[in-house]
Legacy VTK file of the C-alpha trace (Angstrom):
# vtk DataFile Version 3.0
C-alpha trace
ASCII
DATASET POLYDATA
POINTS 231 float
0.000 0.000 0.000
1.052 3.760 -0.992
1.682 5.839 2.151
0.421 9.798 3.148
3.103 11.614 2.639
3.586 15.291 3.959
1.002 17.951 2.398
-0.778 14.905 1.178
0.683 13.390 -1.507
0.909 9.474 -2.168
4.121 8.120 -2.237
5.691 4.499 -3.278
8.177 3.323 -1.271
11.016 1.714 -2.766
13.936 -1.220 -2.121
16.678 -1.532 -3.864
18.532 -4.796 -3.757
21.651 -5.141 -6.140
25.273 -5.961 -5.222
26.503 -3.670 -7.250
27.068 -0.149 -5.356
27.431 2.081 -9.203
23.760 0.122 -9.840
22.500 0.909 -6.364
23.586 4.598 -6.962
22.376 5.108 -10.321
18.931 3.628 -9.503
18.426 5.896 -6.613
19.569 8.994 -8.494
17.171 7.711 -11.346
14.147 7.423 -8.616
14.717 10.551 -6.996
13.482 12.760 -9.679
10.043 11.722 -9.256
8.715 13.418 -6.560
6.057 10.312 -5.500
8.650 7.623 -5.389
11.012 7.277 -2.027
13.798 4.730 -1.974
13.945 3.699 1.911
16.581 1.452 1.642
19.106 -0.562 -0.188
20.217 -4.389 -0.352
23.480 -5.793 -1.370
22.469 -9.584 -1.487
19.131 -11.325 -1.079
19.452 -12.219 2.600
20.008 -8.332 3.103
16.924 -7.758 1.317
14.487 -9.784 3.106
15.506 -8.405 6.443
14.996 -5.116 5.288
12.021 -5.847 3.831
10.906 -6.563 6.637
11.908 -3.786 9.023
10.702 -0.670 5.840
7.809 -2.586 3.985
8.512 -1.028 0.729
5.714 -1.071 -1.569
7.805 -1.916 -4.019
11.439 -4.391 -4.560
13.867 -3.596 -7.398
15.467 -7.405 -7.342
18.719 -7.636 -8.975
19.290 -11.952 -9.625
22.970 -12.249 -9.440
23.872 -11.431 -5.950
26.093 -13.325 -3.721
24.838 -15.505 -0.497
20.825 -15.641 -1.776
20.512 -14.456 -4.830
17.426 -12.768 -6.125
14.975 -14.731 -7.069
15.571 -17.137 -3.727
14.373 -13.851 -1.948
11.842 -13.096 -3.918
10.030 -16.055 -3.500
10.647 -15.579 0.178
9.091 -12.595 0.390
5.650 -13.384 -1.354
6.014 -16.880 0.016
5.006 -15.327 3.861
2.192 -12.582 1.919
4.066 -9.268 2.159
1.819 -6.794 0.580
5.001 -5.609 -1.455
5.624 -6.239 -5.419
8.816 -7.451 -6.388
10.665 -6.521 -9.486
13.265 -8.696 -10.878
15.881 -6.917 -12.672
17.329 -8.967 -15.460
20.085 -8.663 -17.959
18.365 -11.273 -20.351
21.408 -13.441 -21.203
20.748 -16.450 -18.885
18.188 -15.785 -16.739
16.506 -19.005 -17.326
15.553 -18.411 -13.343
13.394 -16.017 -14.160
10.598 -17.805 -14.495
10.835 -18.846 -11.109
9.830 -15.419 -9.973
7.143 -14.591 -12.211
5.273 -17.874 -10.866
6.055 -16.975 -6.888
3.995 -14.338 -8.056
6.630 -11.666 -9.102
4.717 -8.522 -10.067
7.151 -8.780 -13.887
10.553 -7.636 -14.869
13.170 -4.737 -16.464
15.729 -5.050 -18.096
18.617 -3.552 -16.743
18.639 -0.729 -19.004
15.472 0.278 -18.811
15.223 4.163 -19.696
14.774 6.225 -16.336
11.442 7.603 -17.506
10.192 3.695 -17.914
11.755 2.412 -15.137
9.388 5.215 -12.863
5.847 4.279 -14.916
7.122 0.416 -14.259
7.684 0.593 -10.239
3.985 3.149 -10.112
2.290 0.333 -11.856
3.771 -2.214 -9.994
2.324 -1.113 -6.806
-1.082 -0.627 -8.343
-0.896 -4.442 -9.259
-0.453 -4.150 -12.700
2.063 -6.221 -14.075
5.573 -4.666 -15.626
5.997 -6.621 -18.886
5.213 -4.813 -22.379
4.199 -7.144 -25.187
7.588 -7.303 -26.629
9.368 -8.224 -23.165
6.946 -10.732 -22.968
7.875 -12.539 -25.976
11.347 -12.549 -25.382
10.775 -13.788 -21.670
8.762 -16.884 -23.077
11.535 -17.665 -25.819
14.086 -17.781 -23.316
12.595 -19.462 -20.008
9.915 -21.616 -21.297
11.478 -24.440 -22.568
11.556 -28.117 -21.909
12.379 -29.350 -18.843
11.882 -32.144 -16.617
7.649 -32.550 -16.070
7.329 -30.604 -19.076
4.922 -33.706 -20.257
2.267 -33.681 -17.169
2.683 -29.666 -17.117
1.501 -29.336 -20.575
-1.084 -31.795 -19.755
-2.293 -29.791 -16.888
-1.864 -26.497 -18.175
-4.311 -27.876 -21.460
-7.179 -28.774 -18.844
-6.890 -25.360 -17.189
-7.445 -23.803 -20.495
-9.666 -26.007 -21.817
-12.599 -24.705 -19.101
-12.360 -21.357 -21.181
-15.202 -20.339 -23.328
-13.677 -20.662 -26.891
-13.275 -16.825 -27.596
-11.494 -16.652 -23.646
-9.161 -19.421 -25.178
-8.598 -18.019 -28.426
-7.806 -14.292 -26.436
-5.781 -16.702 -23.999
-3.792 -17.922 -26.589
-3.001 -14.596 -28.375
-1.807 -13.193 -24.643
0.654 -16.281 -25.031
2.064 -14.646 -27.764
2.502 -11.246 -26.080
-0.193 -9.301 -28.087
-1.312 -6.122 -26.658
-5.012 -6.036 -26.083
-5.212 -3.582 -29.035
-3.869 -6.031 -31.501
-5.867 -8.890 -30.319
-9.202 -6.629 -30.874
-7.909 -5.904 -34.162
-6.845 -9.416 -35.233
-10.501 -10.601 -34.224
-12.714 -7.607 -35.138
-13.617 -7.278 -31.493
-13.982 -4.146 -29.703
-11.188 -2.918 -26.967
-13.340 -3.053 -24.201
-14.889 -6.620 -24.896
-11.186 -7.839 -25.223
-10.380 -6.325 -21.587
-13.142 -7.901 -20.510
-12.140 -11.564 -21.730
-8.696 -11.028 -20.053
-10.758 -10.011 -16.835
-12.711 -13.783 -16.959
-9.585 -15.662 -17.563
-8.081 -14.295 -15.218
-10.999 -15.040 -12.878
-11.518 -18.731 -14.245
-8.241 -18.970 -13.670
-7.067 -18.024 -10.786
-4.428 -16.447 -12.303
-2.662 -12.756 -11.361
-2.155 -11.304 -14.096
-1.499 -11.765 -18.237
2.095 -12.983 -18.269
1.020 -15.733 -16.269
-2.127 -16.416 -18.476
0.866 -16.416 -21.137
3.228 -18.754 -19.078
0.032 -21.314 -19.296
-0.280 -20.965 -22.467
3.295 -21.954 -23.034
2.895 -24.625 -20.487
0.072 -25.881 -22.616
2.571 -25.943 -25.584
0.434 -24.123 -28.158
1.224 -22.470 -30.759
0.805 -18.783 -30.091
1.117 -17.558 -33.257
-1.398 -19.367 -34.846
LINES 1 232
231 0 1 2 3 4 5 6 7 8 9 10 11 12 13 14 15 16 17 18 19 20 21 22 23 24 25 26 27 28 29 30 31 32 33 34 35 36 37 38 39 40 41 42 43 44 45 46 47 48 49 50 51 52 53 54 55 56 57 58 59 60 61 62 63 64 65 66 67 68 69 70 71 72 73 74 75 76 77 78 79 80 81 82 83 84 85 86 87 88 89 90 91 92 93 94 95 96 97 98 99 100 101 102 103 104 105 106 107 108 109 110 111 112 113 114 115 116 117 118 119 120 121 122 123 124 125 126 127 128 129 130 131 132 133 134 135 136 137 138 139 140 141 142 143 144 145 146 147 148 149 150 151 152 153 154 155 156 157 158 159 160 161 162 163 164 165 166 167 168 169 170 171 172 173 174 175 176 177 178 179 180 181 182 183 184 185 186 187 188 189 190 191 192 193 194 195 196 197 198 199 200 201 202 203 204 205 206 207 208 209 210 211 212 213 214 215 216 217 218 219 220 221 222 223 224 225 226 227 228 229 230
């Protein structure tokens, strides 16, 4: 939850967990330029980062993975393993984070890449702490292409993952399977002549049906299902 800030305003409040001291810096200069965002502290492994977790309750983790001792995604599925109210962030520099994937399904609120653009990287952490998960289409797609290959279950997952979807209306499939394939709501009205707000609205019931938190994990099902998103 946002806090009251002086005069009124809402602010986030922000953790920063990286190793790295020039990325700590450089994220907290970044953050400080928007007046509704508040970095209360900083973590330089993951063990670090739980504990202070703890003691600030930041509405919001930045979660770098590589960090010594526990590494990032360890603590981030300690932290929405015990039901903090925080979102975590996973930072990610895309190469091998096969572990990502790990995070998104503890329930990780989405990922950056490390370069994210200041500007983006403030509209990611706001949405983050209004629930709304920080992937754009394209990130998306590459996330999928890199962490959702086979592996060991992949058999009875896919199995699973087909009766889960299978309980969708057709059109809720059909939309299910186009958020698989990281389409924006916009181009899945257009690619079925529907109209914006119907499209929103069959997101809404799969994600009901579900159970589900948000659309990259309706597209991590999808995947699971091993469908072919881009028919």
């Amino acid at each position: 939850m946002t806090k009251e800030a002086p005069g009124g305003d809402r602010t986030i409040d922000v953790l920063i967990a990286d190793d790295d001291p020039v990325v700590r810096f450089g994220l907290t200069m970044m953050l400080g330029g928007a007046a509704d965002l508040r970095v209360v502290a900083e973590a330089t492994d993951g063990a670090e980062a739980i504990e202070l977790a703890r003691r600030h309750a930041p509405d919001v983790v930045l979660m770098d993975i590589r960090m010594p001792g526990i590494d990032g995604i360890t603590a981030t599925e300690t932290l929405l393993a015990r039901g903090d109210a925080l979102k975590v962030v996973v930072l990610t520099t895309f190469d091998s984070d096969a572990h990502v994937l790990r995070a998104l399904r503890a329930g990780a609120a989405g990922f950056l890449l490390e370069d994210t653009p200041p500007e983006e990287l403030v509209v990611a952490i706001r949405q983050a702490a209004e629930g709304r998960p920080v992937l754009s289409p394209e990130v998306t797609r590459r996330l999928i292409d890199r962490v959702a290959g086979a592996g060991p279950g992949r058999d009875a997952r896919a199995e699973a993952a087909r009766k889960r979807l299978d309980s969708l209306a057709p059109r809720e499939r059909t939309v299910a399977i186009d958020v698989g394939a990281g389409r924006s709501n916009a181009e899945i009205a257009a690619r079925h002549n529907l109209g914006l707000a119907t499209v929103k609205t069959h997101v809404s019931a799969i994600l009901t049906k579900l159970d589900l938190d948000n659309r990259v994990h309706i597209a991590l099902l999808v995947h699971d299902a091993d469908l072919d998103p881009q028919a």
